[in-house]
BANU-662096 format. One record per residue (C-alpha): residue number from 1; y, z, x; residue in one letter. Coordinates in steps of 0.02 Angstrom, whole numbers. Layout:
# residues N
   seq        y        z        x   type
   NUM        Y        Z        X      A
...
This chain:
# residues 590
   seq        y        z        x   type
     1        0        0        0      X
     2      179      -27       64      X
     3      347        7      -30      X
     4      498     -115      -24      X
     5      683      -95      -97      X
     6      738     -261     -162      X
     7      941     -284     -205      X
     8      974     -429     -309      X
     9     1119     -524     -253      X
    10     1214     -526     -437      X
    11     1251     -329     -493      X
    12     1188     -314     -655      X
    13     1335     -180     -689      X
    14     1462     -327     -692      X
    15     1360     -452     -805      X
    16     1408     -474     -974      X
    17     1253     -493    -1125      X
    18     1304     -618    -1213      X
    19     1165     -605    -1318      X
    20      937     -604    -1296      X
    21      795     -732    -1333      X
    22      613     -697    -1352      X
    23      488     -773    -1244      X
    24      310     -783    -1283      X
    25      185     -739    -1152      X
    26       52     -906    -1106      X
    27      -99     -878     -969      X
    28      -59     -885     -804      X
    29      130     -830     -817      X
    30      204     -687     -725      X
    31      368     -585     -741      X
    32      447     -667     -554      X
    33      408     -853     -651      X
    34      491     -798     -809      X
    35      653     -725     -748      X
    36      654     -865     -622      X
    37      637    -1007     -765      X
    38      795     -904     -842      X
    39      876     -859     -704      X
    40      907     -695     -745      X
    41      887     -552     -608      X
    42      719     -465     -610      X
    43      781     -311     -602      X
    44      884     -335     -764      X
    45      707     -410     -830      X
    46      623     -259     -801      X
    47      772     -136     -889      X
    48      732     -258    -1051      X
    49      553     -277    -1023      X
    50      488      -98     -941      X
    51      316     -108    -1006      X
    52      314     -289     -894      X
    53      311     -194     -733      X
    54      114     -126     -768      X
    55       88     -341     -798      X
    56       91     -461     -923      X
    57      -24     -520    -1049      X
    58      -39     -673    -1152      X
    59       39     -667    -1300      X
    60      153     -529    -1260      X
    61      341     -552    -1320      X
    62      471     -516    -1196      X
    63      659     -510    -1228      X
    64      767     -629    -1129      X
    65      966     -569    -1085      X
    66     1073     -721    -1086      X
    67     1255     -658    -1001      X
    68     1374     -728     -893      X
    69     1481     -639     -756      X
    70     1662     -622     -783      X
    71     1698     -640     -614      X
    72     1694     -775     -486      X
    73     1522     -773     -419      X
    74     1468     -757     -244      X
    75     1323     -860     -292      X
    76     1357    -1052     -259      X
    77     1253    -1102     -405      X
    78     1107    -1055     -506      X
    79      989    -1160     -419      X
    80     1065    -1082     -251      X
    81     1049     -902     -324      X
    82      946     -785     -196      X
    83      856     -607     -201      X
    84      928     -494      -82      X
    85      778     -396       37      X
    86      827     -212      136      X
    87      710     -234      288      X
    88      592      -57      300      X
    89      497      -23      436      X
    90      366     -119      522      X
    91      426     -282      413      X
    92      468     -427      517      X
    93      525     -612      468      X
    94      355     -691      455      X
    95      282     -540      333      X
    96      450     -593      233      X
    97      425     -772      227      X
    98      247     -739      175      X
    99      306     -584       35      X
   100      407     -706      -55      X
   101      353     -885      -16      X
   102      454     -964       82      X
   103      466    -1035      250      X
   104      531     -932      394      X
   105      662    -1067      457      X
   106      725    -1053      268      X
   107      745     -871      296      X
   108      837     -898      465      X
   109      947    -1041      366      X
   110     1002     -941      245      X
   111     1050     -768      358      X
   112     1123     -878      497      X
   113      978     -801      609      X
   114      966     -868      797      X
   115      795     -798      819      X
   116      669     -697      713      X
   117      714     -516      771      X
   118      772     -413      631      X
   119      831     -233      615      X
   120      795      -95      510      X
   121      890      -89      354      X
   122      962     -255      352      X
   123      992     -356      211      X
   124      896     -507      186      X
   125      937     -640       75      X
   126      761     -743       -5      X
   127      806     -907      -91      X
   128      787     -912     -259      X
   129      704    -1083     -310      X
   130      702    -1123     -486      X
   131      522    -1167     -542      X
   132      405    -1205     -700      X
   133      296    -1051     -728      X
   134      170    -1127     -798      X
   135      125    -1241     -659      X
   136      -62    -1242     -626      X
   137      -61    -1339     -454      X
   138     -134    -1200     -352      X
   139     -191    -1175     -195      X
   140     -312    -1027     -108      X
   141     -184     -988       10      X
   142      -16    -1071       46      X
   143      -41    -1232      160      X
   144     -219    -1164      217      X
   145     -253    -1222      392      X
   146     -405    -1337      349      X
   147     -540    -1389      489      X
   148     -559    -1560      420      X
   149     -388    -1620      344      X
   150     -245    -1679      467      X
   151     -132    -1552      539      X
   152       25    -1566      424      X
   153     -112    -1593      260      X
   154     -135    -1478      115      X
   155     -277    -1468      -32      X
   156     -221    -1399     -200      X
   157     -292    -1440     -370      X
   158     -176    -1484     -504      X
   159     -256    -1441     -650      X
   160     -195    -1611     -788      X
   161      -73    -1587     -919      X
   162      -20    -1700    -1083      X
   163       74    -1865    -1079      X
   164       27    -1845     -857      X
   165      -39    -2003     -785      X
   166     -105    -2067     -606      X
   167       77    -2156     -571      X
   168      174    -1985     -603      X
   169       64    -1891     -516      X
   170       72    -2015     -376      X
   171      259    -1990     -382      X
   172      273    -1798     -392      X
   173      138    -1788     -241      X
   174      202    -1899     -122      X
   175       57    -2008     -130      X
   176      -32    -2178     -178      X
   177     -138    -2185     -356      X
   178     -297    -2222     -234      X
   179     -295    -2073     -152      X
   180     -315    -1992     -308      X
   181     -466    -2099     -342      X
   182     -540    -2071     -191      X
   183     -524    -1893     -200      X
   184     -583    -1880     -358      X
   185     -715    -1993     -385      X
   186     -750    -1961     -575      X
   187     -606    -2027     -621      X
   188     -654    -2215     -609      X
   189     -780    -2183     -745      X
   190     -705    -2059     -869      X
   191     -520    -2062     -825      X
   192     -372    -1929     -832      X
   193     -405    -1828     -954      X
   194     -286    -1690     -995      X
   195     -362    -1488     -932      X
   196     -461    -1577     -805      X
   197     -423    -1519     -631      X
   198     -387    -1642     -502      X
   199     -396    -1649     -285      X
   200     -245    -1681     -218      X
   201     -205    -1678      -15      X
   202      -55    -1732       10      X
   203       75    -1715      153      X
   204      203    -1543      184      X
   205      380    -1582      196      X
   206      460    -1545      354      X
   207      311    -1490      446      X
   208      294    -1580      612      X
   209      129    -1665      664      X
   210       28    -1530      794      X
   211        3    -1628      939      X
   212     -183    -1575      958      X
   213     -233    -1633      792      X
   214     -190    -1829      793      X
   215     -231    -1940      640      X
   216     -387    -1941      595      X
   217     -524    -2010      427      X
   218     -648    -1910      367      X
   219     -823    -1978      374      X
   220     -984    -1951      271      X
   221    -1037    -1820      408      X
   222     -855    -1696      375      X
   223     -806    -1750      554      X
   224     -634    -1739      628      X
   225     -567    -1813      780      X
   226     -412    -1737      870      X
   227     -338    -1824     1028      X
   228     -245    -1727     1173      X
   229     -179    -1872     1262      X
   230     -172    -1855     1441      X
   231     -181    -1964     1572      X
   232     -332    -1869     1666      X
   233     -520    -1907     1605      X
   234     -553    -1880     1427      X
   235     -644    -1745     1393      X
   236     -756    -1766     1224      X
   237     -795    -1581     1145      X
   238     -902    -1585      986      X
   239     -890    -1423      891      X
   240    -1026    -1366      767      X
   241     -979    -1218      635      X
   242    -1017    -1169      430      X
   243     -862    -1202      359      X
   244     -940    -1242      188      X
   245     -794    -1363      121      X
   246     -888    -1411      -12      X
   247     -891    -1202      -64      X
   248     -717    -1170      -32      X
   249     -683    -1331     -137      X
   250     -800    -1291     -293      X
   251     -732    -1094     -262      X
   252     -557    -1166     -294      X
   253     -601    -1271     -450      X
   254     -672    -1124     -518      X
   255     -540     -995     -476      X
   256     -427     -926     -638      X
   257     -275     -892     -611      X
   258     -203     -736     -559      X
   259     -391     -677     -492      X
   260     -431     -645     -331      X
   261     -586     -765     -257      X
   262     -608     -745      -97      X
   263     -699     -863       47      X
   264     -883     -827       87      X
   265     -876     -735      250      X
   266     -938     -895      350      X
   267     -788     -988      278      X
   268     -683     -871      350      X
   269     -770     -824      507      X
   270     -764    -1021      539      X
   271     -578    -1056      513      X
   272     -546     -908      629      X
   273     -643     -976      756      X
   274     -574    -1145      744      X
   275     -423    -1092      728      X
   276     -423     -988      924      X
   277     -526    -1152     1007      X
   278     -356    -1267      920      X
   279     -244    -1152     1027      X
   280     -357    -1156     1201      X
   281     -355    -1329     1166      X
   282     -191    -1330     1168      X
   283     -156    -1228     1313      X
   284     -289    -1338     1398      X
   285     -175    -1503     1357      X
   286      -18    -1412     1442      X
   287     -112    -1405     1594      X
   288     -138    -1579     1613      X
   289     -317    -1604     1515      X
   290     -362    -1755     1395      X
   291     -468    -1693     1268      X
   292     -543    -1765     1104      X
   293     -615    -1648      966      X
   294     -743    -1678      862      X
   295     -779    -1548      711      X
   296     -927    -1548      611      X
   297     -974    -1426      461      X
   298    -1144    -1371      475      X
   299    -1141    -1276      317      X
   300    -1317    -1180      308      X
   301    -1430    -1299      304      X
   302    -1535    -1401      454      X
   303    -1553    -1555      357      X
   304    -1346    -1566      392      X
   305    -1381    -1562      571      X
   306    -1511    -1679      603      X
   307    -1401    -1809      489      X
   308    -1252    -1764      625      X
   309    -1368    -1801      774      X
   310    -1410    -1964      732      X
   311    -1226    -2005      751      X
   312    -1225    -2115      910      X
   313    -1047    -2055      953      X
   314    -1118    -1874      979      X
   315    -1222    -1910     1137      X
   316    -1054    -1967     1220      X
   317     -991    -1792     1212      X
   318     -939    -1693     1378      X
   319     -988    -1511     1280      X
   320    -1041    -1441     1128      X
   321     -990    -1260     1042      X
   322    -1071    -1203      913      X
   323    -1168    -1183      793      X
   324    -1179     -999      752      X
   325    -1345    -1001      644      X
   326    -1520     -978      738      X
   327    -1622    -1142      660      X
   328    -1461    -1234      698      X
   329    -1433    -1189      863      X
   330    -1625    -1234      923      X
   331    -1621    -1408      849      X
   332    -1460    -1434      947      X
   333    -1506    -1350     1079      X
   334    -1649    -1475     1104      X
   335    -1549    -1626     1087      X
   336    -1425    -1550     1201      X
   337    -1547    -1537     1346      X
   338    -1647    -1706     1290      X
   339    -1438    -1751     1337      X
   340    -1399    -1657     1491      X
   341    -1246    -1584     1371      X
   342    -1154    -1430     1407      X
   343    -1163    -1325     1252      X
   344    -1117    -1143     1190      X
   345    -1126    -1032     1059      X
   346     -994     -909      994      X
   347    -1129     -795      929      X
   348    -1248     -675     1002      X
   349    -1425     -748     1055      X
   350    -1564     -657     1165      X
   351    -1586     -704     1334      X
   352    -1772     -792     1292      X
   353    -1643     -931     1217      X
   354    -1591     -960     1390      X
   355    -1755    -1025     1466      X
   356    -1777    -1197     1519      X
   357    -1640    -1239     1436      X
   358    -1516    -1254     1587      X
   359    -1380    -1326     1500      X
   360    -1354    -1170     1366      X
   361    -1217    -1054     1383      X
   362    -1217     -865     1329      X
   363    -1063     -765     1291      X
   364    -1139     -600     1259      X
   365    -1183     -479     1412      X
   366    -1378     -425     1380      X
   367    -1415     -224     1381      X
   368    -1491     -277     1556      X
   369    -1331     -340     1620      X
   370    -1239     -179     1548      X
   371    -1345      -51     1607      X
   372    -1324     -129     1787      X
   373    -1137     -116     1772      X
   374    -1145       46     1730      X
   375    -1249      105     1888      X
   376    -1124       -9     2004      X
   377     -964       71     1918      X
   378    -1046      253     1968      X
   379    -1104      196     2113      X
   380     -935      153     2164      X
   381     -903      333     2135      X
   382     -988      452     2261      X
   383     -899      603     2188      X
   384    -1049      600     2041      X
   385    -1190      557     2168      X
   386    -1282      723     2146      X
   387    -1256      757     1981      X
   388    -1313      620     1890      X
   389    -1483      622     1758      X
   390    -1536      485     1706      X
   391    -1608      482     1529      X
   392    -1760      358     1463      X
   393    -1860      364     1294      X
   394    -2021      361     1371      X
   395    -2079      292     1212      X
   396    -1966      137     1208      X
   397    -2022       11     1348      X
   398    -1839      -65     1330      X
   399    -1762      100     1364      X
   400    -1891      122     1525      X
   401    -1847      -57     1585      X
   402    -1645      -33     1565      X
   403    -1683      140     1668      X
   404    -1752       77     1784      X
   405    -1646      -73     1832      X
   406    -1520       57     1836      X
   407    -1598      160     1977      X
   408    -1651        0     2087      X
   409    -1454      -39     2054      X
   410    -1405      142     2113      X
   411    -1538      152     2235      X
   412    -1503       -6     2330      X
   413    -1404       69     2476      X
   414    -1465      246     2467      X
   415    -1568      360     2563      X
   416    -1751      403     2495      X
   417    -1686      580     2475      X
   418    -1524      547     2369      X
   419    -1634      420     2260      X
   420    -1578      432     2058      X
   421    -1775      439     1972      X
   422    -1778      412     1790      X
   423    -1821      559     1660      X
   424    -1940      522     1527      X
   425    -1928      608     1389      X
   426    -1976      639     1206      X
   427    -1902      716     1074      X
   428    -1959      881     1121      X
   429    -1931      882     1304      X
   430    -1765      986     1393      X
   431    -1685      934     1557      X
   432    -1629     1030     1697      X
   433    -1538     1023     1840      X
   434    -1364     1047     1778      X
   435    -1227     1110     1873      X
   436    -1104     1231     1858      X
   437     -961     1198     1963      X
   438     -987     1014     1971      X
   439     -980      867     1852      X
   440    -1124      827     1743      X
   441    -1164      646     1730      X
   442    -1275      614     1590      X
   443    -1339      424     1595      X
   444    -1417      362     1423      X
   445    -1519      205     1466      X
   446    -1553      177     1273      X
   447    -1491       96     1086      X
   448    -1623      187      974      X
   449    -1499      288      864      X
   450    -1656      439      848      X
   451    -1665      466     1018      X
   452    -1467      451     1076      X
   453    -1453      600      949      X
   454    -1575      703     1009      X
   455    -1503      686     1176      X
   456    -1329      751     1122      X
   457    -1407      860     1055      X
   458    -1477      955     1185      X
   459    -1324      906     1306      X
   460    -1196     1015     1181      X
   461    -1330     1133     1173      X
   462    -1337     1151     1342      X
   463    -1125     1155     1345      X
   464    -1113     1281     1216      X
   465    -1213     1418     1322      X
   466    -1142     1559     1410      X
   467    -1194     1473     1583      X
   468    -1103     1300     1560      X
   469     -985     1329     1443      X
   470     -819     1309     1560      X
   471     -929     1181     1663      X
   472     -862      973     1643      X
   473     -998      861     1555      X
   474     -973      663     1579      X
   475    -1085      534     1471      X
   476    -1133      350     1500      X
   477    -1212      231     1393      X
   478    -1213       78     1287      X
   479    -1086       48     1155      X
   480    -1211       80     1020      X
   481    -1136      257     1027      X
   482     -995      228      960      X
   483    -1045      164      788      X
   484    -1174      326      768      X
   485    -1090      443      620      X
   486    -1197      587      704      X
   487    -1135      605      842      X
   488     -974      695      814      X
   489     -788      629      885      X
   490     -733      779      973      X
   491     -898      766     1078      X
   492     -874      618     1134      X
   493     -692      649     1196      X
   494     -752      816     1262      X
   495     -897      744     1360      X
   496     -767      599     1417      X
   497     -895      471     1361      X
   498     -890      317     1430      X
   499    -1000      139     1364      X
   500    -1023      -47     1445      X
   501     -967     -150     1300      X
   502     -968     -347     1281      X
   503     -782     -359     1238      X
   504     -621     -244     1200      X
   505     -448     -327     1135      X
   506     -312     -211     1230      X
   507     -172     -241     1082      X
   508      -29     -146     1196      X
   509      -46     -287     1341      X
   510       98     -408     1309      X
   511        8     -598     1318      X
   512      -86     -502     1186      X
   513       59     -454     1061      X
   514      142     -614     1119      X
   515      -32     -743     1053      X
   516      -41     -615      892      X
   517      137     -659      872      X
   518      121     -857      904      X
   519      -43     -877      821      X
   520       32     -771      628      X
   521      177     -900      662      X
   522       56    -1048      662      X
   523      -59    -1028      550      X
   524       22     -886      434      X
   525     -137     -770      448      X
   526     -179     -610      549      X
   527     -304     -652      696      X
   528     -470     -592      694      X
   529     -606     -566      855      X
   530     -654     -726      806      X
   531     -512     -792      840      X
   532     -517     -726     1014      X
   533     -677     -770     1023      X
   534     -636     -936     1014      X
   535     -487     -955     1113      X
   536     -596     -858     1289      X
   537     -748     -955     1261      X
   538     -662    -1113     1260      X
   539     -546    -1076     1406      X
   540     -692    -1010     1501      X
   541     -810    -1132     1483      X
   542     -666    -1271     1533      X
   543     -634    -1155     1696      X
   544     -812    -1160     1709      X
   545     -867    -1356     1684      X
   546     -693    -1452     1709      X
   547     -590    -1334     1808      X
   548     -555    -1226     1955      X
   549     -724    -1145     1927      X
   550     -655     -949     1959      X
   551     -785     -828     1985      X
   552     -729     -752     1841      X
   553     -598     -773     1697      X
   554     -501     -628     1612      X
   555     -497     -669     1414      X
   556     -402     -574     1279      X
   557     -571     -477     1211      X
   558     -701     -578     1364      X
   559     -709     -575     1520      X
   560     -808     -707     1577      X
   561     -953     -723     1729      X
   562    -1057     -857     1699      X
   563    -1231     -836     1802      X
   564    -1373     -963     1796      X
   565    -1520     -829     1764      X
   566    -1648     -960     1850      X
   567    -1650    -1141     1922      X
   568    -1719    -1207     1778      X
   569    -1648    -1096     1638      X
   570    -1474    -1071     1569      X
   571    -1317     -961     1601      X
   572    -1259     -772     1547      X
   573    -1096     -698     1548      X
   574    -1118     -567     1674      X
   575     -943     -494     1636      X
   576     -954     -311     1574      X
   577     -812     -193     1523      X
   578     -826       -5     1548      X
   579     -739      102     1413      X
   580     -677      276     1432      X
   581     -668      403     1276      X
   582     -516      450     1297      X
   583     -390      580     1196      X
   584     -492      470     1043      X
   585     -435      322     1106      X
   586     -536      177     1187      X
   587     -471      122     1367      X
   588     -539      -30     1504      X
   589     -577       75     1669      X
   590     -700      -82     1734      X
């Protein structure tokens, strides 16, 4: 919930009722539409019409004020009238624009802004557009950024009204009668007819063409091609993900008005993706690459994909991301090798994926990778030599495995004597060797939620004794603690845990703030980790194939380290971040 104080621009204490009308509620109306159609102030709507502020319903009768204003006017016109906004905290120009509908340049128009900093308290003026409130053209979301139109594109449906025909609906659209045919097929055989709803994609005014997504025709296949034109070698990147048009299209049709009907999580997921790859791929083009994209929705089903690999133009690409479903990603997997074609996946996948397939690419760090990072980051720090117990599940042979690698890690460049043996235990069993002056390292070297609790357990156990209660208890371990529920907060900042994870977005950095601020800009959504997801991959596996080929490449939520885990297999992302549990807070210390 947020509160805002809106201050119409006409006071309603100088405006003279000249005398009221009644206006009869219809579906879909709502109280902004109807004082806009009448141009009367909303806030004066609301002193006629109180019971209008819990919502309207059809049929309802509300009472119009007509008046006039004795004196002149600040307001140029009617159809130049605007609402007047007092900026409250955390509100910025874009979360305006999107509040009320209009464009953020409009906005800075209007205020005679330079740039888009404003301060708290001021006074905002929000144009006031006349409009017809019963106008059914609606779309999800304003101008959604779709995979497979053109850049400067959008999709409403415009549901058919009397005495409309193709040639008027040409003309309010911006667009020829036979692309309304070919949008909507149906009509060829049974015509306009009035309540239908109709496909329209048509062109947004004043929005200039994004240089990454060139003009393009959709094919049979939902395939897109965008051109970075460079003079270097062209790059060809095909890019494989469930955006489920045909869902979000049908989801649309089907959507009443005023109800919320939102995307299927793949949809979204998707478009998010998509979405960080367009703005790598644009960073990619400022540094001098030629690239050509090539998107393709998968939905869920395989049959799509083997119809997109018999396109010829798909063995000509240079690398392949995507897709993000497991029966998808093995069919193209295999034509990807049968190809010698560079291809990876912005989901997990197990390392077993990896073999003999040399040209697959995994983003995700295994618990083997982890584990190892864990024992070089304390390795790197001999103040905890002594003090450290490593924990197993004897019964898990995961759990052995990941405690092991840890101790041949450790162990490496060590002495017999200081040697770091794994403890087995059980449920049942206890542990010893704990200090009381120094710092108690407690390694977990399992994910099995049963047995990570009956470890903590006996560690604050242990703590809350007479012996070693003043004494300092540190913790180590995979990530999976920090979605347990039973394992309480304040141990985990009291035992200063700290995890290997995958990925962590550090939101205070300023390139961070600075892309969350250029992508909401773009694309007028919040980012998601898919969206980072998309934009690290992509860069990394450039660096990687096309580029410098760094060692390693420092992402917004990945760091990349792409090893080759045999001659004949494919490549992991070695990268792995060590947290801290910290004060509650999260913090990168590797």
């Amino acid at each position: 919930m947020f509160n805002h104080i809106l201050v119409l621009s006409q006071k309603t204490d100088t405006l003279i009722i000249d005398s009221t009308i009644n206006h009869v509620v219809k579906k879909g109306e709502t109280s902004y539409g109807i004082s806009k159609k009448y141009n009367v102030d909303i806030n004066l709507f609301y002193q006629y019409n109180p019971d209008a502020i819990e919502g309207l319903k059809k049929d309802m009768v509300l009472v119009i004020p007509k008046y006039t204003i004795p004196t002149k006017s600040s307001i140029e016109s009617d159809s130049t009238s605007h609402l007047t906004h007092s900026v409250i905290k955390g509100e910025t120009l874009w979360s305006l624009a999107k509040k009320y509908g209009v464009s953020i340049n409009d906005l800075k128009t209007i205020n005679n802004l330079d740039d888009e900093g404003i301060q708290l308290g001021q006074l905002i003026k929000i144009p006031n557009e006349l409009v017809d409130t019963n106008n059914i053209v609606k779309s999800l979301v304003k101008h959604p950024n779709h995979p497979l139109l053109k850049s400067c594109d959008t999709i409403v449906f415009h549901k058919v009204k009397r005495k409309e025909t193709l040639y008027s609906l040409s003309k309010l659209y911006n667009i020829t009668i036979n692309q309304i045919i070919k949008n909507n097929p149906d009509l060829e055989s049974a015509g306009l007819q009035k309540g239908s709803r109709l496909k329209i994609i048509y062109k947004i005014k004043n929005c200039e063409e994004d240089e990454t997504l060139n003009d393009s025709s959709l094919t049979a296949i939902n395939k897109l091609n965008d051109t970075i034109n460079h003079s270097a070698k062209l790059i060809k990147v095909s890019l494989f993900l469930p955006f489920l048009i045909d869902d979000y299209q049908k989801l649309i049709l089907d959507c009443k008005l005023n109800e919320n009907c939102p995307l299927e999580k793949s949809s979204v997921n998707s478009i998010q993706l998509y979405n960080g790859i367009v703005l790598a791929l644009e960073n990619l083009r400022d540094s001098g690459y030629n690239i050509s994209l090539s998107v393709y929705d998968t939905k869920k089903d395989t049959s799509i994909i083997s119809e997109i690999l018999n396109s010829p133009e798909l063995l000509n690409s240079d690398l392949i991301i995507g897709p993000i479903f497991s029966k998808q990603i093995k069919l193209i997997r295999s034509f990807a090798k049968d190809n010698n074609i560079p291809m990876i996946c912005p989901t997990s996948i197990p390392n077993q994926a990896l073999f003999q397939y040399p040209i697959l690419y995994k983003i995700n760090p295994s618990k083997s990778s982890q584990i190892t990072a864990i024992s070089s980051y304390l390795k790197s720090n001999p103040n905890y030599k002594n003090r450290i117990t490593l924990l197993a599940n004897r019964k898990d042979l995961k759990s052995v495995r990941y405690a092991n690698l840890f101790a041949n890690t450790y162990n490496d460049s060590l002495s017999g004597n200081d040697s770091i043996k794994p403890l087995l235990l059980h449920h049942n069993s206890s542990f010893s060797n704990v200090s009381i002056s120094d710092t108690n390292v407690f390694v977990i070297a399992a994910s099995d939620v049963p047995f990570i609790t009956s470890v903590f357990t006996k560690i604050i156990r242990t703590k809350n004794t007479r012996n070693f209660y003043d004494s300092h208890f540190m913790v180590f371990g995979f990530d999976d603690i920090l979605k347990m529920n039973t394992i309480d907060e304040k141990y985990k900042n009291l035992f200063n845990l700290h995890v290997s994870s995958k990925a962590n977005v550090n939101y205070d950095s300023e390139f961070v703030i600075y892309f969350i601020d250029l992508y909401k800009r773009k694309f007028e959504i919040e980012p998601d980790l898919n969206t980072f997801i998309g934009f690290d991959l992509t860069s990394a596996i450039f660096n990687n194939l096309f580029g410098e080929k760094t060692e390693i490449y420092n992402g917004i939520y990945y760091d990349f380290n792409f090893k080759q885990i045999d001659n004949e297999s494919g490549f992991e992302n070695k990268a792995v971040k060590i947290l801290q549990y910290q004060d509650h807070k999260l913090k990168s210390v590797f």
